[in-house]
Every structure is written in structure tokens, then in C-alpha cells.
C-alpha positions as CSV (number, residue, x, y, z in Angstrom):
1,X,-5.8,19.6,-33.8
2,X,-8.0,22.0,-35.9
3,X,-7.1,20.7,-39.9
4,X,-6.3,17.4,-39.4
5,X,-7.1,15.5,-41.7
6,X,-9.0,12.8,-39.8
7,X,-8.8,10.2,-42.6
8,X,-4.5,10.5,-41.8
9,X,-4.7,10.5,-38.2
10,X,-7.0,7.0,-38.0
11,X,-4.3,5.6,-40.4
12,X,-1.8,6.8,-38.4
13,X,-3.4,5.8,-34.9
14,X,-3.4,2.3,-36.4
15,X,0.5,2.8,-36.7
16,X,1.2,4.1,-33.4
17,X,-1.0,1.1,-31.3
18,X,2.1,-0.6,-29.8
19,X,2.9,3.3,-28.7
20,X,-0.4,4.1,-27.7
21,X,-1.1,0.9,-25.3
22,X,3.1,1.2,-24.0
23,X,1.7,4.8,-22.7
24,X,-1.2,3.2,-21.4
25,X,0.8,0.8,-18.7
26,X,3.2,2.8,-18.0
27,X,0.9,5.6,-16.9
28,X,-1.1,3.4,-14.9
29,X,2.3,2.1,-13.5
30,X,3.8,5.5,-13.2
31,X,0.6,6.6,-11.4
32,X,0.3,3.8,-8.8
33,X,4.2,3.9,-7.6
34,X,4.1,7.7,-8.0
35,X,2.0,7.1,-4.7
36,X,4.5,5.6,-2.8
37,X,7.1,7.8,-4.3
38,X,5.8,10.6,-2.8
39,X,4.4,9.1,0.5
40,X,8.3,8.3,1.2
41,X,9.4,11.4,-0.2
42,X,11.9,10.6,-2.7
43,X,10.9,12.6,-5.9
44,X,14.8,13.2,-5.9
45,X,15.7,10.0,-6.2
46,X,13.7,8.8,-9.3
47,X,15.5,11.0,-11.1
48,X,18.7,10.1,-9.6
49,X,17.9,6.6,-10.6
50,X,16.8,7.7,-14.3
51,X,20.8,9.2,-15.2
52,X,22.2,6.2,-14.3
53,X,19.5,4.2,-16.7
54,X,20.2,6.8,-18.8
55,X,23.8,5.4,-18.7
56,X,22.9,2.0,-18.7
57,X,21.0,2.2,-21.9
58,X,23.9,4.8,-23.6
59,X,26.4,1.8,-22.9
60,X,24.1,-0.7,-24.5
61,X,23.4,1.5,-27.3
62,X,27.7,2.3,-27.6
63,X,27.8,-1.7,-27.2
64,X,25.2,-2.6,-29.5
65,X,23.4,-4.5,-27.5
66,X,20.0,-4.6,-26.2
67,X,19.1,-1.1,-24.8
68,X,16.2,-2.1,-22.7
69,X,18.2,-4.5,-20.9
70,X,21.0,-1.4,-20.3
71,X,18.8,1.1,-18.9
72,X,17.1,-1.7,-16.6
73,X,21.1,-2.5,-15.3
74,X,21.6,0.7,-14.9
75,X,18.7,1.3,-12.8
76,X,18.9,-1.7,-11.0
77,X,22.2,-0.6,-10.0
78,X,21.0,2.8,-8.6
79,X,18.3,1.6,-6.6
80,X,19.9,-0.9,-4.9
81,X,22.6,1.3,-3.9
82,X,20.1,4.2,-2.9
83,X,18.4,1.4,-1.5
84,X,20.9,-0.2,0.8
85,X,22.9,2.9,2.1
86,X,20.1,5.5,1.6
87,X,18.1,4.4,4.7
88,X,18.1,8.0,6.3
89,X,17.0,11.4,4.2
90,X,20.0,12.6,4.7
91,X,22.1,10.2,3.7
92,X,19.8,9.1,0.6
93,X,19.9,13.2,-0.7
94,X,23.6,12.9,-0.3
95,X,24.0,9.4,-2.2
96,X,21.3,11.2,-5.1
97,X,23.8,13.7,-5.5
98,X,26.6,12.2,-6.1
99,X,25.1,9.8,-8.3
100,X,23.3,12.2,-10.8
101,X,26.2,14.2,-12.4
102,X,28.0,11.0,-12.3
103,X,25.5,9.2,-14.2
104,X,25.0,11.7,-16.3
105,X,28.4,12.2,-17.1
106,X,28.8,8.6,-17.6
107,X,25.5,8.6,-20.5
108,X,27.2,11.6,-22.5
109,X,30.4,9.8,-22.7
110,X,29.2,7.2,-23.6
111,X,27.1,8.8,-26.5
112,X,29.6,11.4,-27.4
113,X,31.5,7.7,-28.5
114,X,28.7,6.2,-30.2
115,X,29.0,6.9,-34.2
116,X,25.4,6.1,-35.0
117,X,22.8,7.9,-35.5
118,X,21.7,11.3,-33.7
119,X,18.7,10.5,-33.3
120,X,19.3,7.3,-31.5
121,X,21.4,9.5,-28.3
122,X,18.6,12.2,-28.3
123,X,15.7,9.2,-27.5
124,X,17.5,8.3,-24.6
125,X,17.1,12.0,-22.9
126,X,13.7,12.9,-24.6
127,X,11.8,9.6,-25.3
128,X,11.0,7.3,-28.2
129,X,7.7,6.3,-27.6
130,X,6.7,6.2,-31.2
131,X,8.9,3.4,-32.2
132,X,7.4,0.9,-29.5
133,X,8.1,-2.1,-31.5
134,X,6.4,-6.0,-30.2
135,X,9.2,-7.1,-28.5
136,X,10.0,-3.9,-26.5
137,X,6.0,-3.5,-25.4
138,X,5.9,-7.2,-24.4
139,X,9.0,-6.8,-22.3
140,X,7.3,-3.2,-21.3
141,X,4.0,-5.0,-20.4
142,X,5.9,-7.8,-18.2
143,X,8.1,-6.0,-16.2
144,X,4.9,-3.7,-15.4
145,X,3.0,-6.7,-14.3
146,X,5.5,-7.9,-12.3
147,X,5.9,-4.5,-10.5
148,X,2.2,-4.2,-10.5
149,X,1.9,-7.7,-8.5
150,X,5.0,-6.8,-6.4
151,X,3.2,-3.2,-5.0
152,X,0.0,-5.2,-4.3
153,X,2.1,-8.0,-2.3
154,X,3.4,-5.4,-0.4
155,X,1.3,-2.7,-0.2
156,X,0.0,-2.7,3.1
157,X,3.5,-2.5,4.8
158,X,4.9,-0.2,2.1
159,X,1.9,2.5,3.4
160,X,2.3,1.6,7.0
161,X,6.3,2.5,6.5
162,X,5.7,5.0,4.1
163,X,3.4,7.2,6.2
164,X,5.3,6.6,9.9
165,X,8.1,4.7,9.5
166,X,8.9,5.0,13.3
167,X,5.9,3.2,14.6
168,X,6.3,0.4,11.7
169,X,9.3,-0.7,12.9
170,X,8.7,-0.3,16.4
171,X,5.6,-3.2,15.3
172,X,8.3,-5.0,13.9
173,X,7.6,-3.9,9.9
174,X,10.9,-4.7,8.2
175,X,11.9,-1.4,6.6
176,X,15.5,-1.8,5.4
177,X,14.2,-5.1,3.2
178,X,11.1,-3.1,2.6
179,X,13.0,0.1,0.9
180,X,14.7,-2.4,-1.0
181,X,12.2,-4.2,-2.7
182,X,10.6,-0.9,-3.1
183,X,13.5,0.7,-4.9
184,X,13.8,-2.5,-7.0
185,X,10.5,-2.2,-8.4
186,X,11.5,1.8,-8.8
187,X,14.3,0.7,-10.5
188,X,12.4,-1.4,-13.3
189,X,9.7,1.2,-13.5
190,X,12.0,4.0,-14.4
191,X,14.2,2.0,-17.2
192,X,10.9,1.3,-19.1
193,X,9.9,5.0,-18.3
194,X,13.6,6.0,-19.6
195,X,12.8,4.3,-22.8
196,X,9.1,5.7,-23.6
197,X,9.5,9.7,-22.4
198,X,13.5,9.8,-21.5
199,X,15.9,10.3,-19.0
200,X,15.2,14.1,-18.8
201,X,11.4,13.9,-18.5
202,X,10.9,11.0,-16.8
203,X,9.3,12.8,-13.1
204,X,6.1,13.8,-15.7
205,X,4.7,9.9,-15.2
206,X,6.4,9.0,-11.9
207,X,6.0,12.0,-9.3
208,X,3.4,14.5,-11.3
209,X,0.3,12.5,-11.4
210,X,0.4,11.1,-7.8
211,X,1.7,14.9,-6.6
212,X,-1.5,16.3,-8.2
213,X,-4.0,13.4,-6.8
214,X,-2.2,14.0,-3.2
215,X,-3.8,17.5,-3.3
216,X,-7.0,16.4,-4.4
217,X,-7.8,13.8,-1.5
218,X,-5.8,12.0,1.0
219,X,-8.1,8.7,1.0
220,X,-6.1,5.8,0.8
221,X,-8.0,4.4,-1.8
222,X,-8.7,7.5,-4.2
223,X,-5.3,8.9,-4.5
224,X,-3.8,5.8,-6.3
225,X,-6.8,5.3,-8.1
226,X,-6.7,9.1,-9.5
227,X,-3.0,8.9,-9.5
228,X,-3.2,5.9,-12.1
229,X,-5.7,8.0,-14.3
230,X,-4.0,11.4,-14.4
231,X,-1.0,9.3,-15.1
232,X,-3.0,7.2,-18.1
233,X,-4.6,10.7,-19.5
234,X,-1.3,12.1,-19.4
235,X,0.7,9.3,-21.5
236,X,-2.1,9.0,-23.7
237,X,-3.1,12.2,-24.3
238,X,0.3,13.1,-25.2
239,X,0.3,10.5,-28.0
240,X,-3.1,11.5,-29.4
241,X,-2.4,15.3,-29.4
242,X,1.2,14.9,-31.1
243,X,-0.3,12.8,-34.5
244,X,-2.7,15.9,-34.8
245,X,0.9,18.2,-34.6
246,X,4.4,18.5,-35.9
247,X,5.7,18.8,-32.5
248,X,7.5,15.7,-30.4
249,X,5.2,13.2,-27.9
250,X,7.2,14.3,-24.7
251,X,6.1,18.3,-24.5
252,X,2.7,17.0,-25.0
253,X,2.7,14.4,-22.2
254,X,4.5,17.0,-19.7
255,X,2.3,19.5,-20.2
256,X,-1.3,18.0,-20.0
257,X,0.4,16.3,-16.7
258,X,1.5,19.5,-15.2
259,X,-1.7,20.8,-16.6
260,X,-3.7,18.6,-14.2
261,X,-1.8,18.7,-11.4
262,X,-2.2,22.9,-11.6
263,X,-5.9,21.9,-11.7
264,X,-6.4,19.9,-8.8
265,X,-3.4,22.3,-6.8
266,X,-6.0,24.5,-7.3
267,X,-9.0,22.4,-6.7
268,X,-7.4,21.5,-3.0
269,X,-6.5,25.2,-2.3
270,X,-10.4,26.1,-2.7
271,X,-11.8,23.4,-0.4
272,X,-8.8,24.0,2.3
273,X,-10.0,28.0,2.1
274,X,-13.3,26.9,4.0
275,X,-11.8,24.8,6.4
276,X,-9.4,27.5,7.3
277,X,-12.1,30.1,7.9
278,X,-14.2,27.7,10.2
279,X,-11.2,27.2,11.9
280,X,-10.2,31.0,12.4
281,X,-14.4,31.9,13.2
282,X,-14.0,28.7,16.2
283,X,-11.3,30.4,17.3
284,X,-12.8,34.0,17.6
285,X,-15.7,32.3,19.0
């Protein structure tokens, strides 16, 4: 950002505030399921579930209707059927697979049809968080809430079949009704995510932060906590870095995130060094 003029960029920070506080919530979103998205192992499927929004919202845009409302249908749709049959790894890699190229297929079809603008099709891989207008950040900001109160209804379950799913059904923790719901709120998370940073790019808020706080700590409550931060310094950052640049927002937000999560990869290698060396010097001993 070295010869910006200053005077500019606080103008056009006042143009960009729907932008900057949809970046906000969704990194703080992004960060807190990203948790639980890793805990269950199913990096895979968010974007599996993010090509078929990516259809949903190519059909809306082909349709001319709202594409918001098409990306969440066509997330909806993945997650519950990832959900439903996609109890067992296996089988949920399997279902991922099949459902990416189709989805994906489906979204360049789709947009290969549309005869509008160019600019329009390539949003929907790479993100459009600049034109956040009122009515798309309100919708943003309500489907996060409801996904935030959702996690935090459910939380202690979710972990206790997230992290041994074996003994939480054995204490009678419904798991099938718990993936589920957790692949519904998935599902809304990624078609607002699909709409701010894109179809392509959308693993930067939803698997990066939480992968990076996960090799920082493992306490229950610090991981989410740094999760949702990396994930708000990441969407955030992005925005403020791009109106110093001529570059796009989305190489900005992927990068400071993979930036971090290099960091604290780091960071966790260096305090498990240590540990390793008192174990081998027991050993000896």
C-alpha cells in the first residue's frame, strides 16, 4: 500500500462498508464452523457443497432471479444429500465425488447460456464482495445469525460426535439427525460464502482458519475463538489490502489466510519439537 493516496482510500472505505462488515460475519462464521468442519473431517465436502451452490446461483442468474436464493437451494440440496446418505467416510468421499464435476458441470452450462454480462459468471467462481449491496448483507447477516444460534444450540453434542462418534452414540447422542442439521447450517454458510469469495475459493474462510488454529492449541475453547479471528483478519484484511491495489479482493483474502495458517503450522511444529525430545531423553533414561 506504499503511494496511496490516503485521502482516496478513506473515501473509498466509506464505499466499501456493506463489503467490509459482510467480510466481517462471514469470517467469524467461516471461523467458528470451520471448527467443526474439520473436527468431522469433511474439508472435502464444503467444497463439494460449494459447486452445486455454484449451480444453484448460475441457474438463478440464467433465470433472472434472485441469486442468493439460488446458491442457498443449491447448497441446501448438497448438504442434505451428503447429509442423509454420507453417514460413513466412505460413502460421503464417494457421494463428494460424484457430486463435484456434476455440479460443476451443471454451473458452466448454465453460464455458458446466460447472455449477460462476463463479469456477472466470473463473481460466481471468484467472489463479488465489493458489490455487497443492503439487501444482500441483511440477508448475509440473518442467515449468519441463525447459523450462529444453531452451532451454539447444538454445540455440545456436535463436539461430543465430532471428536468420537462411537462412544456418542453408544450414550445415545443422535448422530444421523446431528450430521444433518450440521450440514444444513454448512449448507447456508457456504452459499453466503459462494457469493462474497466464490465457488472456487471458498475453503480460504471455511477450513483454512480453523486448520491453522488446530495446530496452534487443541483447547476447546481457544481453537474456535482463534479460528473466528484468523477467519475475521483474513476477510478483512483482504478488503483493506485490495483498495490500496489494482489487484481483485479474493488473492488477498487467500493469501493472508494461508499466510497465517503457515505461521502457526510453524508455531505448533516448534513447541511439539520439545515435547518430542523429552519424550526420546525418558525413553533413553
Amino acid at each position: 500500500m506504499i503511494g496511496v493516496d490516503w485521502a482516496t482510500y478513506v473515501q473509498l472505505l466509506a464505499l466499501v462498508q456493506n463489503s467490509i462488515i459482510a467480510a466481517a460475519v462471514l469470517g467469524i462464521v467461516g471461523g467458528l464452523i470451520g471448527v467443526f468442519v474439520m473436527q468431522r473431517d469433511m474439508a472435502f465436502a464444503v467444497h463439494g457443497i460449494s459447486e452445486l451452490s455454484f449451480a444453484g446461483a448460475a441457474a438463478a442468474l440464467l433465470l433472472g432471479i434472485n441469486v442468493v436464493a439460488g446458491s442457498i437451494v443449491g447448497s441446501l440440496i448438497a448438504a442434505a444429500i451428503i447429509g442423509i446418505l454420507g453417514a460413513k467416510a466412505r460413502d460421503r468421499n464417494s457421494i463428494i465425488g460424484v457430486l463435484m464435476p456434476f455440479g460443476l458441470g451443471l454451473g458452466i452450462l448454465f453460464l455458458a447460456l446466460y447472455p449477460g454480462r462476463s463479469g456477472n459468471k466470473f463473481g460466481l467462481l471468484t467472489g463479488q464482495i465489493i458489490s455487497v449491496d443492503l439487501p444482500q448483507l441483511g440477508l448475509l447477516i440473518t442467515i449468519s445469525i441463525v447459523v450462529l444460534v444453531a452451532l451454539l444450540i447444538v454445540w455440545r453434542p456436535l463436539t461430543f460426535d465430532s471428536l468420537d462418534p462411537e462412544v456418542a452414540s453408544a450414550r445415545g447422542v443422535p448422530g444421523r439427525a446431528l450430521s444433518i442439521v450440521f450440514m444444513t447450517l454448512l449448507g447456508l454458510t457456504v452459499a453466503v460464502s459462494v457469493q462474497i469469495i466464490g465457488a472456487l475459493l471458498v475453503l480460504a474462510l471455511l477450513v483454512t482458519p480453523a486448520a491453522a488454529a488446530l495446530r496452534v492449541s487443541a483447547s476447546p475453547v481457544l481453537v474456535p475463538v482463534l479460528s473466528m479471528v484468523f477467519g475475521f483478519v483474513s476477510a478483512v484484511g483482504g478488503i483493506l489490502l485490495a483498495l490500496g491495489g489494482s489487484l481483485p479482493i479474493s488473492p488477498y483474502i487467500t493469501t493472508i489466510s494461508f499466510v497465517i495458517y503457515v505461521v502457526c503450522r510453524i508455531i505448533g511444529s516448534r513447541r511439539a519439537r520439545p515435547v518430542a525430545q523429552g519424550l526420546s531423553i525418558r525413553r533413553v533414561a
